[in-house]
KEDREN-767210 format. One record per residue (C-alpha): z, x, y; residue in one letter. Coordinates in steps of 0.001 Angstrom, whole numbers, plus 500000, padded with zeros to 6 digits. Last residue first. Example, Ala and Ser with C-alpha at 12.3 -4.5 7.8 and 13.67 -1.06 7.14 Angstrom:
PT | w | u | v | resn
PT | 507140 | 513670 | 498940 | s
PT | 507800 | 512300 | 495500 | a
END
This chain:
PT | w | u | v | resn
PT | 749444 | 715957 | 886260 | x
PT | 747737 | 717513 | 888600 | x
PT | 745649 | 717263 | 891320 | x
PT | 742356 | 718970 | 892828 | x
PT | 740855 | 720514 | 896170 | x
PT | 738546 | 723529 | 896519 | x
PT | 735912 | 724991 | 898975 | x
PT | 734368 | 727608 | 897882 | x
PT | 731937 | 730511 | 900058 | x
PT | 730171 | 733082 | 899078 | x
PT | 728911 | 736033 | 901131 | x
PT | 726549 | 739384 | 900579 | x
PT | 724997 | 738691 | 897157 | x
PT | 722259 | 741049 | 896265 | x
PT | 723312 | 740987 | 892556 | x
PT | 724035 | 744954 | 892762 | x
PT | 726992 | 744453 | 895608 | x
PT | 730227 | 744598 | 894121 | x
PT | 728854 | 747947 | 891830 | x
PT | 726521 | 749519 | 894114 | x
PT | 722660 | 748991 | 894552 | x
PT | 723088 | 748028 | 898028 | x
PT | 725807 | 750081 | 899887 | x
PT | 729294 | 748273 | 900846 | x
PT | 730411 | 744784 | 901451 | x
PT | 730668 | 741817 | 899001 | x
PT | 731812 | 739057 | 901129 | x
PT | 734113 | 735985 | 899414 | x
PT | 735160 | 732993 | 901317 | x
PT | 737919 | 730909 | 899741 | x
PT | 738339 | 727332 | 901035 | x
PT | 741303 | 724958 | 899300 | x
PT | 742939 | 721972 | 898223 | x
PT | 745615 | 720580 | 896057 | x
PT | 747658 | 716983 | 895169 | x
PT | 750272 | 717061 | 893071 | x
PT | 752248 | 714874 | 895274 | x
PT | 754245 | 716955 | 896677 | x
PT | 752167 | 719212 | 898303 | x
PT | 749449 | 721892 | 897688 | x
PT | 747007 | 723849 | 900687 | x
PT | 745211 | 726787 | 899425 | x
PT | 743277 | 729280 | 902583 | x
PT | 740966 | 731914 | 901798 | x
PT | 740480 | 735330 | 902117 | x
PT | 738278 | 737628 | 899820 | x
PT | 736569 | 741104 | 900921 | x
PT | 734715 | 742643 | 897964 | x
PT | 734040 | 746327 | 897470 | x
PT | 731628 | 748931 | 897528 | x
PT | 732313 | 752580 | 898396 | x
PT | 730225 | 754288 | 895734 | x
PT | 733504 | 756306 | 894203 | x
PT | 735838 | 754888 | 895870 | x
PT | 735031 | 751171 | 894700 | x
PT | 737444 | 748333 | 896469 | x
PT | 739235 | 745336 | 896286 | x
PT | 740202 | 743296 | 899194 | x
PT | 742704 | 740659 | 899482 | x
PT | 743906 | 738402 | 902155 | x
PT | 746059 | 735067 | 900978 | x
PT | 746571 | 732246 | 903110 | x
PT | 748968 | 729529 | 902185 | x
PT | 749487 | 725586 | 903173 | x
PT | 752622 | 723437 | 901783 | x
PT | 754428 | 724037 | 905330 | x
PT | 751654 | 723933 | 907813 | x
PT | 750053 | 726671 | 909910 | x
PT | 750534 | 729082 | 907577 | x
PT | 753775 | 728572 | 905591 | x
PT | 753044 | 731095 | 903355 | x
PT | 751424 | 733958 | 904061 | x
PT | 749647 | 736671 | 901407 | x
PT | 748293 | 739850 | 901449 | x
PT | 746487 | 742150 | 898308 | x
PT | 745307 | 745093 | 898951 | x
PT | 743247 | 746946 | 896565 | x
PT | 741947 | 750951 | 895552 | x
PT | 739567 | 752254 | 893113 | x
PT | 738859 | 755549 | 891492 | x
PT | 736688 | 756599 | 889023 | x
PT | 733715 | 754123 | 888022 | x
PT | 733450 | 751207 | 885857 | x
PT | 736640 | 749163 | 885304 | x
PT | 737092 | 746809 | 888607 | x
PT | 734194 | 744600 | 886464 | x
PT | 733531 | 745747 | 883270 | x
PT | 729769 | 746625 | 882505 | x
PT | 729185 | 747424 | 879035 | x
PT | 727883 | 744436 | 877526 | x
PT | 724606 | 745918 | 876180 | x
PT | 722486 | 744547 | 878117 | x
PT | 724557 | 744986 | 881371 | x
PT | 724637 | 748437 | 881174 | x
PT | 720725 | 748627 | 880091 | x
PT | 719733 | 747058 | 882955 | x
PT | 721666 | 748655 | 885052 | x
PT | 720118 | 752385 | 883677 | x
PT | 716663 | 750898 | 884570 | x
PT | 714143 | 749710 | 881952 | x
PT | 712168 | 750711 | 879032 | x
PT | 710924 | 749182 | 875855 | x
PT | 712738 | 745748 | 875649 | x
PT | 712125 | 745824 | 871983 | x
PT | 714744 | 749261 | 872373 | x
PT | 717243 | 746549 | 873591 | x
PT | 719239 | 746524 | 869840 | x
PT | 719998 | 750360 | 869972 | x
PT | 717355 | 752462 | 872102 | x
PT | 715915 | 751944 | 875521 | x
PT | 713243 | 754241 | 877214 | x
PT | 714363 | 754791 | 881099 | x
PT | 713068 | 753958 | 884090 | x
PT | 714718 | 755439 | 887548 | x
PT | 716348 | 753429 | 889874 | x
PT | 719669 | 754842 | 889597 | x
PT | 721909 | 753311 | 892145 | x
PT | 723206 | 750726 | 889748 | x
PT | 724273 | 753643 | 887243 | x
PT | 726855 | 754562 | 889668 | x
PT | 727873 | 758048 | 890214 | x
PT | 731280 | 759214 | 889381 | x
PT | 731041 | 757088 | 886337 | x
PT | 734699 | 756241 | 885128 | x
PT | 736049 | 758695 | 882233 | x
PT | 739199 | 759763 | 884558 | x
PT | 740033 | 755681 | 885540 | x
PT | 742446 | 756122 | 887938 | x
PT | 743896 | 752820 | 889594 | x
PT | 745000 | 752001 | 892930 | x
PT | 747453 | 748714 | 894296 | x
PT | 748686 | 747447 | 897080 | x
PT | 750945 | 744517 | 898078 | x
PT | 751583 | 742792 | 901173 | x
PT | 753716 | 739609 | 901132 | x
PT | 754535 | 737455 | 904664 | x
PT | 757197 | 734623 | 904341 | x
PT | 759243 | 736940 | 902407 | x
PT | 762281 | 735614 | 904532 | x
PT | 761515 | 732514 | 906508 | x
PT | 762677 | 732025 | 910577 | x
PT | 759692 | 733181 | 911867 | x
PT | 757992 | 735942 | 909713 | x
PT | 760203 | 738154 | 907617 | x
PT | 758189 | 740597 | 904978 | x
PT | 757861 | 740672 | 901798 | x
PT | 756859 | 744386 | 899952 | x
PT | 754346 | 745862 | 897487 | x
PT | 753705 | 748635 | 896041 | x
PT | 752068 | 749161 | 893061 | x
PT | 750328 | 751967 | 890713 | x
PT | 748188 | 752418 | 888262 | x
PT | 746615 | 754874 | 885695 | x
PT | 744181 | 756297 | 883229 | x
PT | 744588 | 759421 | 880808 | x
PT | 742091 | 761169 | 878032 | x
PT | 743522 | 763398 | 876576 | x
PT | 740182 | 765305 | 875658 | x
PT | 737052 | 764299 | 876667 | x
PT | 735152 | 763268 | 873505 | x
PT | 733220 | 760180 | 875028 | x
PT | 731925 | 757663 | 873213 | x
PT | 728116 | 756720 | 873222 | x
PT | 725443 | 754317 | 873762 | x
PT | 722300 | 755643 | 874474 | x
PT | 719676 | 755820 | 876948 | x
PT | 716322 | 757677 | 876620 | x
PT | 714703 | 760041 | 878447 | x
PT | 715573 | 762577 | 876651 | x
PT | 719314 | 761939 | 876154 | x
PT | 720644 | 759758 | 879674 | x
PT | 723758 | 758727 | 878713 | x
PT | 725665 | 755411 | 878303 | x
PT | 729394 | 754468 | 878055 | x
PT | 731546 | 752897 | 875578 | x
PT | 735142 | 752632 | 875674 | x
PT | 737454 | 754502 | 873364 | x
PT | 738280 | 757213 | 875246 | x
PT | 739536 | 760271 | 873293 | x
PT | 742712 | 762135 | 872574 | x
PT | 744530 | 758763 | 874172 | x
PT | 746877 | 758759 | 877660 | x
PT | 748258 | 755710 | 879194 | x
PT | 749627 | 754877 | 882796 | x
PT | 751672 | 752121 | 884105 | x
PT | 753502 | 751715 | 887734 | x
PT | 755217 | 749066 | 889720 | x
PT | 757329 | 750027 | 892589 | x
PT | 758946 | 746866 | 894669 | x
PT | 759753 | 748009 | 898775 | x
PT | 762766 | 747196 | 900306 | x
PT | 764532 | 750393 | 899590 | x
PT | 763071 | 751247 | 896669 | x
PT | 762794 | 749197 | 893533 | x
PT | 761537 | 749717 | 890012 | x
PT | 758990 | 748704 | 887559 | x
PT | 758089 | 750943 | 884818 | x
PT | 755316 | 751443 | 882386 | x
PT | 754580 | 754067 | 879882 | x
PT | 751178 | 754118 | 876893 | x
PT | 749981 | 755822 | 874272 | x
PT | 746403 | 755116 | 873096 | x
PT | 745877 | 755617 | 868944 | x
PT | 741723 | 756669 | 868317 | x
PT | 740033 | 754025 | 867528 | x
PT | 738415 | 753332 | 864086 | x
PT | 740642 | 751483 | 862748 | x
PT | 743060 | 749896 | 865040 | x
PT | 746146 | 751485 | 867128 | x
PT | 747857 | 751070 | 870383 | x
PT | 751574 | 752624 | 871564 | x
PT | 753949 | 751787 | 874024 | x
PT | 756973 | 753066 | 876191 | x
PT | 758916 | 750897 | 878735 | x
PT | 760423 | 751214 | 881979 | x
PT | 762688 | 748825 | 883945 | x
PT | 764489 | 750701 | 887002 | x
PT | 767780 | 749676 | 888998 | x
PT | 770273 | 751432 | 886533 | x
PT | 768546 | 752166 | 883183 | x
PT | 766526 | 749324 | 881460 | x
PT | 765171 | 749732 | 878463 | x
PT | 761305 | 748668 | 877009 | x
PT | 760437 | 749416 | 873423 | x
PT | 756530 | 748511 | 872696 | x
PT | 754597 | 748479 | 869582 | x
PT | 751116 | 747481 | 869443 | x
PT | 748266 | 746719 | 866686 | x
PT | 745064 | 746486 | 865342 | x
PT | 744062 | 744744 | 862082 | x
PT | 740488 | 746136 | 860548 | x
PT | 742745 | 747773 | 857458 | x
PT | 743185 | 744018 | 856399 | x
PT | 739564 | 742490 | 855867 | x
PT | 737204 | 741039 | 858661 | x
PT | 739645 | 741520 | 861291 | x
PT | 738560 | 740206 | 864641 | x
PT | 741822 | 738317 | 865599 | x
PT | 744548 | 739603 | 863334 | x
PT | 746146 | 741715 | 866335 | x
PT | 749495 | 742387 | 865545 | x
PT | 751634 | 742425 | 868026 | x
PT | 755366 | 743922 | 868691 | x
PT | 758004 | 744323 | 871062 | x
PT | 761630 | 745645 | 871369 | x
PT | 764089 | 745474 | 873686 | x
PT | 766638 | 747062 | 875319 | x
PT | 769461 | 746277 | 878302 | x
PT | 769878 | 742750 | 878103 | x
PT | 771640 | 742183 | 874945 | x
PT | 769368 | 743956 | 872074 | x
PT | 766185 | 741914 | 872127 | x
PT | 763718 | 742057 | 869108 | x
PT | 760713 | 740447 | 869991 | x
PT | 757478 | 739695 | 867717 | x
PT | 754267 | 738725 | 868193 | x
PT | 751795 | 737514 | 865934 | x
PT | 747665 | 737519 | 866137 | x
PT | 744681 | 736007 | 868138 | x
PT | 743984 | 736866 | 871920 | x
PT | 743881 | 734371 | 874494 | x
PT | 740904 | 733512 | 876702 | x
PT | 741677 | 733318 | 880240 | x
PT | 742043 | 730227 | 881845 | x
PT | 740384 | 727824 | 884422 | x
PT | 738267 | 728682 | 887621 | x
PT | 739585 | 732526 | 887687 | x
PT | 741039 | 733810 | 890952 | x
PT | 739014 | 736023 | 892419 | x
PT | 740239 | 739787 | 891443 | x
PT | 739921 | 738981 | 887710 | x
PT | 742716 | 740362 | 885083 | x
PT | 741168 | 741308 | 881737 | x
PT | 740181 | 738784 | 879144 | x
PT | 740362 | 739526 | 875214 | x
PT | 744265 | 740717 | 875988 | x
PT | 745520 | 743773 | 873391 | x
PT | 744474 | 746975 | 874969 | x
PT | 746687 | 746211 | 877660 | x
PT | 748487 | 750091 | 878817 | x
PT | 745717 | 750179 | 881401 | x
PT | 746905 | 747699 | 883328 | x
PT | 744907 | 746972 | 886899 | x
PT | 745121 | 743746 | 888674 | x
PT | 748952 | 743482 | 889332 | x
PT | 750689 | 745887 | 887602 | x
PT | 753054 | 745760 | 884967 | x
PT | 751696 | 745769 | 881760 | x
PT | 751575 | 743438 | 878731 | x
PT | 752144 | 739613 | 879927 | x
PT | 750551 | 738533 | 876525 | x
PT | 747379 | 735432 | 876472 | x
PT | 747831 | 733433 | 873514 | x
PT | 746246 | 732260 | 870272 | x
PT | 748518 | 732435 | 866825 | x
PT | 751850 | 733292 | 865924 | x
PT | 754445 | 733545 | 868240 | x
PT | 758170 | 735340 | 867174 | x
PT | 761715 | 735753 | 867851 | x
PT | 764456 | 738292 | 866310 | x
PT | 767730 | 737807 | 866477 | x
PT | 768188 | 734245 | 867102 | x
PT | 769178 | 734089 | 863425 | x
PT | 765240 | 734518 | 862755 | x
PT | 763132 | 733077 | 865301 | x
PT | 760043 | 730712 | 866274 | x
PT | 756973 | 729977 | 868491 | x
PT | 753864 | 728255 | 867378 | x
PT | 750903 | 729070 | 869401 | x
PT | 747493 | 727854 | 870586 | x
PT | 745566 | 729347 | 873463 | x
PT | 742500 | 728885 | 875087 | x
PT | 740675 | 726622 | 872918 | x
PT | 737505 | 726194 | 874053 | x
PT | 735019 | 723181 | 874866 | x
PT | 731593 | 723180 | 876168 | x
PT | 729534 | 720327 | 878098 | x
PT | 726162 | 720492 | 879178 | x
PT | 724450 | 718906 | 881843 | x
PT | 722029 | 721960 | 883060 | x
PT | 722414 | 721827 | 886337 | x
PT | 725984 | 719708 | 886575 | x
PT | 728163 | 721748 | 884224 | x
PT | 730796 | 720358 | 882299 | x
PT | 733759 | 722348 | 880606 | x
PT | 735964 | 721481 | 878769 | x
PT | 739893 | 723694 | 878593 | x
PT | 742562 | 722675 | 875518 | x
PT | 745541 | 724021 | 875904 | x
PT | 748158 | 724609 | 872851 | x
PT | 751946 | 725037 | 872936 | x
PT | 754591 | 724879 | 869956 | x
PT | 758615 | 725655 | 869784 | x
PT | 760784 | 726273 | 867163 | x
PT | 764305 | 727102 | 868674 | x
PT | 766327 | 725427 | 866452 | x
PT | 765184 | 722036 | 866441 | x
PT | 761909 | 721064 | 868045 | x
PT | 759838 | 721645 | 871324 | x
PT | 756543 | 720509 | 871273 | x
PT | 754436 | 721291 | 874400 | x
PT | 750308 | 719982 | 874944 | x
PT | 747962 | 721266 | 877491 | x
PT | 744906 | 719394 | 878477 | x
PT | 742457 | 721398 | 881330 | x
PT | 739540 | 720347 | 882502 | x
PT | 737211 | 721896 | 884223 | x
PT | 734187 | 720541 | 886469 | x
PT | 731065 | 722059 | 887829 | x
PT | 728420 | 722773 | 890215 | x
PT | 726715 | 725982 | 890783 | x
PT | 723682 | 727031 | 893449 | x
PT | 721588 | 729747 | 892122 | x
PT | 721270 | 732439 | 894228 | x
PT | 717302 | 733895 | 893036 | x
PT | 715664 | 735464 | 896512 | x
PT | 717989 | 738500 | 897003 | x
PT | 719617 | 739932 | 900219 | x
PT | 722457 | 737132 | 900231 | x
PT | 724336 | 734453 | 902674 | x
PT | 725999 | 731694 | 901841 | x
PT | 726252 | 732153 | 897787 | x
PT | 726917 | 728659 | 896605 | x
PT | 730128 | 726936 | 894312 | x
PT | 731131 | 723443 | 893604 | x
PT | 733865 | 723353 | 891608 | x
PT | 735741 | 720444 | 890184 | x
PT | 739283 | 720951 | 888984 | x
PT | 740988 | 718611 | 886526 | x
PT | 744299 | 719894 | 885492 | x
PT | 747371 | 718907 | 882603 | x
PT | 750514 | 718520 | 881265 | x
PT | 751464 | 716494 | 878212 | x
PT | 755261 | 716759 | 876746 | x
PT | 756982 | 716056 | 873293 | x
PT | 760255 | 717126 | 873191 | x
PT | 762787 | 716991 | 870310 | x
PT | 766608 | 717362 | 870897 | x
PT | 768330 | 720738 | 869253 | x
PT | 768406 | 721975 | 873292 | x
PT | 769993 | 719485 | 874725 | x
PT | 772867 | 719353 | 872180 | x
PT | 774333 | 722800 | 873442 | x
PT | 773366 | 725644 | 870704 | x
PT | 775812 | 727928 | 869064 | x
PT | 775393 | 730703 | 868022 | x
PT | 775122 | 732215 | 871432 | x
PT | 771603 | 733754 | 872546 | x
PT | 770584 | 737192 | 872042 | x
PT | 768349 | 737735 | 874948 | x
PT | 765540 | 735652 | 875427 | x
PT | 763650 | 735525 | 879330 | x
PT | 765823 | 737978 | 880958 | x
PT | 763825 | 740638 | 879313 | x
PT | 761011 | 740070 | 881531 | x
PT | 757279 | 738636 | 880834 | x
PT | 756472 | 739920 | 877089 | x
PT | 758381 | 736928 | 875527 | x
PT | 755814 | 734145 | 876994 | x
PT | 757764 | 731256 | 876675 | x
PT | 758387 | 729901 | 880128 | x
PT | 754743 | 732455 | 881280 | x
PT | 753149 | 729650 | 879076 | x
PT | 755021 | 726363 | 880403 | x
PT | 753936 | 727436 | 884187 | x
PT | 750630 | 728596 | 883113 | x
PT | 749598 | 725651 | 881653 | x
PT | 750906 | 723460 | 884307 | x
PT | 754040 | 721732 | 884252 | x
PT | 754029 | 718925 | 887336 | x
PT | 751533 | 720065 | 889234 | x
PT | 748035 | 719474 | 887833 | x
PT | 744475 | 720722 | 889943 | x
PT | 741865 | 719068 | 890564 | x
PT | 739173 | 720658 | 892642 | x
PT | 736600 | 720700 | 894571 | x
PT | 734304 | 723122 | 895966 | x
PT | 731563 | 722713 | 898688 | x
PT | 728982 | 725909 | 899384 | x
PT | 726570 | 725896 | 902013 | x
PT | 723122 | 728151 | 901691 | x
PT | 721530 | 730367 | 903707 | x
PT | 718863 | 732854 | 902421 | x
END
């Protein structure tokens, strides 16, 4: 089946969403607050109101695929963010993200985040309500974040992720330790269902590292250690964390029938690791960037339920199904994380600016399964200038072994074409 794919999009540029978030975000670096001076310049004990914002319309098609049903997608998001800054450090952010979708002419509306940011003595700073946490260091992969709702996507996400509900806290001591905290409040139904995590991060010559820690009823606690460092020319990130028993839910085979279970493995550890380094093209220092990236997963399927064509009986809530394959029953019950589900994987990630023109980039990336050797291939070209004004083409091609985990929807190419303002 051939199909073309057009995508546009609008996309704001003077202070986007992200661009104000990751300004007060208090997980990024350490640089961000520090203990400040007591006293503060005029500037800062002025109100601010500001609007920011991003229209981008999508239109999306697979190319190319080994199925029959590709359903062609056209769209538009919106995106309204608002920032209040007041006296004494008390700050407030909130983006609003709609939705409307061509096919079926409906229109949805989320919050993605809303926060309200403020401190003790300039000692100890906090966030309370909906945001999305820089917790981890890698680039796709961090398994010390038990705390986001959304996990990292390898194709850039059309919009924002979903924030997670609760208070933060950060307790800097000059610029050498700190100290983090969040309480998760967002699913609790009474108090003991509240989750939390603790982090202390130093710094020790050259190298950032950081231990954490993750508990909510019911779980077993998840330790966690990250670092970033530098060698040579090359940037080391790294995170790993280690629990008596994995809390994510798999399936087995028992009889015949599939269940939903947790597995008692003990010390149970996952990890990542980063490299990446910028390279001099032409007359432009880090013109070229090449990073890569591999993750352990040690309770990931070695073999991939998607392969399995066998039938099964169902139990839990899809047992009125009566019997289907194990993929069916994975994605029935919500259990299918993408990048999350087998052993080992692997990425590269490339990127050169400059390319051809000054405000255009192409980026290279490929993400791949090492346990059923499937993986996607996505390179594209985004083009942004002065005046706010964006565009793009991204081709995706799922590669690898039918039946595997980039490749079960029978999709073999997509294509997107982007371009968008901001404002």
């Amino acid at each position: 089946m051939r199909k073309l794919l057009l995508i546009f999009v609008l996309l704001p540029a003077a202070v986007s969403a992200e661009d104000a978030a990751s300004e007060l975000e208090m997980f990024s670096v350490p640089e961000v607050v520090t203990q400040a001076a007591s006293t503060a310049g005029a500037a800062e004990e002025r109100k601010s109101l500001g609007f920011s914002g991003e229209i981008v319309s999508v239109l999306e098609d697979v190319v190319y695929s080994s199925s029959a049903g590709n359903p062609f997608n056209s769209y538009i998001v919106g995106n309204l963010m608002l920032d209040a800054r007041l006296k004494n450090g008390v700050k407030a952010f909130a983006n609003m993200e709609s939705a409307y979708y061509s096919k079926t002419r409906e229109t949805s509306s989320v919050l993605r985040e809303a926060f309200l940011d403020f401190n003790v003595s300039r000692r100890v700073y906090f966030r309370t309500g909906k945001q999305v946490l820089q917790w981890g260091r890698c680039y796709l992969w961090n398994p010390t974040d038990l705390i986001n709702i959304e996990k990292k996507p390898f194709v850039r996400k059309i919009g924002y992720r979903d924030g997670a509900y609760g208070v933060k806290f950060h307790m800097p001591f000059g610029t050498d330790y700190n100290i983090y905290g969040f309480l998760d409040t967002g699913s609790a139904a009474e108090g003991r269902d509240l989750g939390g995590a603790l982090k202390f991060e130093l710094l020790t010559g050259k190298t950032e590292m950081a231990f954490s820690g993750w508990a909510k009823r019911n779980r077993l606690p998840v330790f966690g250690y990250d670092l970033s460092s530098r060698l040579g020319d090359v940037d080391i990130a790294g995170e790993v964390s280690a629990a008596r028993r994995d809390n994510t839910r798999f399936i087995r085979n028992d009889g015949g029938v599939l269940r939903v279970y947790r597995k008692k493995d003990d010390w149970v550890a996952k990890a990542a690791v980063n490299f990446s380094r910028g390279f001099r093209l032409g007359n432009f220092n880090d013109r070229l960037t090449v990073a890569t990236e591999f993750f352990y997963n040690q309770t990931g399927y070695v073999k991939s339920p998607f392969r399995d064509k066998a039938a099964y009986g169902f139990s839990g809530p899809l047992a009125l199904l009566g019997a289907g394959t194990k993929a069916q029953f994975l994605l029935g019950n919500g259990l299918y994380e993408p990048n999350y589900l087998s052993r080992y994987y692997g990425a590269v990630f490339t990127s050169v600016s400059r390319f051809i023109i000054t405000d255009m980039t192409l980026n290279l990336n490929y993400v791949r399964n090492l346990n059923d050797h499937s993986g996607v291939l996505s390179t594209g070209v985004t083009y942004k200038n002065l005046s706010d004004f964006s565009a793009g083409c991204l081709a995706s091609a799922f590669l690898g072994p039918a039946k595997s985990e980039y490749t079960f929807s029978g999709a073999k190419l997509m294509v997107q074409l982007t371009a968008g303002v901001s404002f």
